[in-house]
N, C-alpha and C positions, 0 to 999 in steps of 0.2 A: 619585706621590701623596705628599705633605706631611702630609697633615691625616685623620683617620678618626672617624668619627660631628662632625665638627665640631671634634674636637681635634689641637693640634699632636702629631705623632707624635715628635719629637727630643724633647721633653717631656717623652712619657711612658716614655720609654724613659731619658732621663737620674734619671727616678724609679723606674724598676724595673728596670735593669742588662736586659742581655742572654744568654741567648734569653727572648723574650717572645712571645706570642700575645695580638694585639687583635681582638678580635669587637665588629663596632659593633649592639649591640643593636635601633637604633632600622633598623638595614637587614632584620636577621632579621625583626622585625615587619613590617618594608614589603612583603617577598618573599614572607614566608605568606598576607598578606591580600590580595597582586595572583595567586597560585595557586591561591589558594582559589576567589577572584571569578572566573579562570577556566571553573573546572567550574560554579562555582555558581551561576554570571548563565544557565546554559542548562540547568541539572536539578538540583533543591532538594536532593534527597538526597545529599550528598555528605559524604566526611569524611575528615579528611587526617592520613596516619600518619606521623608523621619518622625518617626511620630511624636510630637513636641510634649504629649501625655508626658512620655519618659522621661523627661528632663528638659526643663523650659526655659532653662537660664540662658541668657540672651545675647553673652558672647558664643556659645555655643551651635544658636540658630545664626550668628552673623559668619561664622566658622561654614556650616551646611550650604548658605545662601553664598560663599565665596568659593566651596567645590560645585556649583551649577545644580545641587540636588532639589528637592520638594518638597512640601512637609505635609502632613499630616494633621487637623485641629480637629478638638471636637469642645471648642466651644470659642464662644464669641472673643473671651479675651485672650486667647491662643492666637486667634485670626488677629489679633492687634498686636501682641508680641511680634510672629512673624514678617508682618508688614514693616516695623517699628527694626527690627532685622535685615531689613532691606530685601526681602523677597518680593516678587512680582505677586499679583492674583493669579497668573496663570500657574506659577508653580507652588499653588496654598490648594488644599483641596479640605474641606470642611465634612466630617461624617458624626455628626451629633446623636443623641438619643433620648428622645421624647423631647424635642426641639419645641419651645416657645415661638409664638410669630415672633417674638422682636428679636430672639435667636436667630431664625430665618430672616429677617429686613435684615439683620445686617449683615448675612452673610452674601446676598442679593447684592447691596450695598459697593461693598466691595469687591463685587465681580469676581468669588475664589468661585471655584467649581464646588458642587455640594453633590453628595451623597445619603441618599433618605434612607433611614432603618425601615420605614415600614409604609403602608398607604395610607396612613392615618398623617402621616408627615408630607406627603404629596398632597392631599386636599387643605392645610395649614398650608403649603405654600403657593398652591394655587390662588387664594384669596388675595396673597400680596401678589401674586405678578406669574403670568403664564412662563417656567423657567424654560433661557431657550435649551437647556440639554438637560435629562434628567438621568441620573444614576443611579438605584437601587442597591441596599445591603442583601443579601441573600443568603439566608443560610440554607448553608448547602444539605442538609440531614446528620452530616456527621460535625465533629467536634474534637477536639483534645489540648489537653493542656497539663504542666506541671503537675497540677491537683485540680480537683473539682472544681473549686470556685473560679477559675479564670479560662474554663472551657465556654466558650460562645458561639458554638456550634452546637445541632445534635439536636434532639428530641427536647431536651430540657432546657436549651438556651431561650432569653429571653430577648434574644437584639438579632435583627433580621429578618425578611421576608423569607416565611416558609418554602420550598424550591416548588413545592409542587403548587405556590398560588404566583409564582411568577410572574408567568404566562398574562394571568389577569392584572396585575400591576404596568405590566411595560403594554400590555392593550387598552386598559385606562388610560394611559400619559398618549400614548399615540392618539387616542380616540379625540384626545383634546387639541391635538396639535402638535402636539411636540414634536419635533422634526432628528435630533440628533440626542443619542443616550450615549451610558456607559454602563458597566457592572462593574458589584464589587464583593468582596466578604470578608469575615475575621473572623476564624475560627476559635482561637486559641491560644496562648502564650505560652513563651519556654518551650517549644517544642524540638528537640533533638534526633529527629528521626528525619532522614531525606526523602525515604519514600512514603513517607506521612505527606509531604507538600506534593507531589506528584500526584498522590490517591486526589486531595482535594483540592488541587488544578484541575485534574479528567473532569473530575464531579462538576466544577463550574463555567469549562468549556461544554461541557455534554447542555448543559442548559441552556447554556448561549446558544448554542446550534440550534437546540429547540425553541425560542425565542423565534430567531433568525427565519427556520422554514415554517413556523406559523405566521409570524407577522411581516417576514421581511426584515428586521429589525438589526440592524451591524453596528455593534459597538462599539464608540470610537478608542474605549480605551478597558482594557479588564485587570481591576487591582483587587492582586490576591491578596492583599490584607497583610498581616504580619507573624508574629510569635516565632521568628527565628532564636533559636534559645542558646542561651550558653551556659558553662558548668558553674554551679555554686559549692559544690565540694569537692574534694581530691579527689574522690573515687567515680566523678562523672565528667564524659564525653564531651568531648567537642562537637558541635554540629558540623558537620563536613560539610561546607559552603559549596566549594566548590561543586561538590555532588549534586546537591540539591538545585546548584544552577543548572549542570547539567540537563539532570532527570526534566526541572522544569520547563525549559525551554525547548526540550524535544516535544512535549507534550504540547506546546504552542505550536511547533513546526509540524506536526501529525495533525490539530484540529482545527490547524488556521489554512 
């Protein structure tokens, strides 16, 4: 590759000395809005959170925050990049891991929506302040990812609510008060298979349902997390996006 968004790269590199980082803007916008159209050509409801882990430079998040998208933090000075980006709190959602209180105050603080890895993170935030919506990480049982270490799902993973203690977690928040939740999970990264996101949609709509006719409990929002993958060598695949919105959003329209 010579050229990036349309410009010679020896160029711009003889105008900014070396090491450099080029992000061609006009690609980020193309890939949000063929992602989007994905889920969204087959169920309206949809909303797309970037997760700012991957890349935090802050023309970037100003770029996201001018396509109408959402982001993704998981940690306090992420939640300040994004603000600082010109995002609202409503489209900033916070999912931390093994979260400090003054992680949580200031997540609280700023009014982003938070999602808690575990129950150990709901009675820390309990003490600062009864949250009014609470969301839970959930791992579902299964997992996958490029290679082992970045599977966060499964028997082995380390981040999330067990599925089978759910139940007791969103009946603890209710028991206190809490009047409005959500769900969530993250299984995995780099993942190239479509009906890999389908298997663990079912899996986290099936829980919800069970949720639901134990406690009553309707979720105002269920984010399946991320690991849409893409190819690092010649000889690997594209994720078929398109598919994977498919597959996914029938599996919404079947258990919603």
């Amino acid at each position: 590759m010579r050229t990036i968004g349309g410009l010679d790269i020896a160029k711009i590199i003889a105008e900014t000395g070396t090491p450099a980082y080029i992000y061609d803007n006009g690609q980020i916008k193309e890939n949000y809005k063929r992602f989007l159209a994905a889920f969204k050509t087959h169920y309206d409801n949809v909303h797309i959170h970037y997760a700012v882990k991957a890349n935090s430079n802050l023309h970037i998040l100003k770029t996201i925050a001018e396509l109408g998208a959402g982001v993704d933090c998981s940690s306090p000075g992420e939640i300040y990049l994004a603000l600082k980006a010109g995002l609202t709190p409503k489209k900033i959602s916070y999912t931390g891991n093994y979260e400090s209180p003054d992680d949580l105050a200031y997540a609280i603080e700023k009014k982003v929506h938070i999602n808690l890895d575990d129950a150990g993170s709901y009675q820390r935030i309990k003490q600062i302040a009864l949250p009014e919506r609470v969301a839970f990480r959930i791992n579902p049982g299964i997992g996958k990812g490029a290679f082992k270490g970045i599977v966060t799902g499964g028997a082995d993973a380390k981040f999330g609510i067990p599925f089978e203690r759910a139940y007791d977690a969103y009946k603890m928040a209710k028991d206190d008060g809490v009047k409005r939740f959500g769900i969530h999970m993250m299984t995995g990264s780099n993942n190239r298979d479509p009906e890999y996101f389908e298997e663990i949609v079912t899996k986290l709509m099936d829980i919800a349902g069970d949720i639901f006719n134990r406690l009553g409990i309707v979720p105002e929002f269920v984010n399946i997390g991320g690991g849409f993958g893409v190819p690092y060598r010649d000889d690997e695949t594209e994720l078929d996006i398109e598919k994977t919105g498919r597959l996914v959003t029938t599996v919404f329209k079947v258990k919603c």
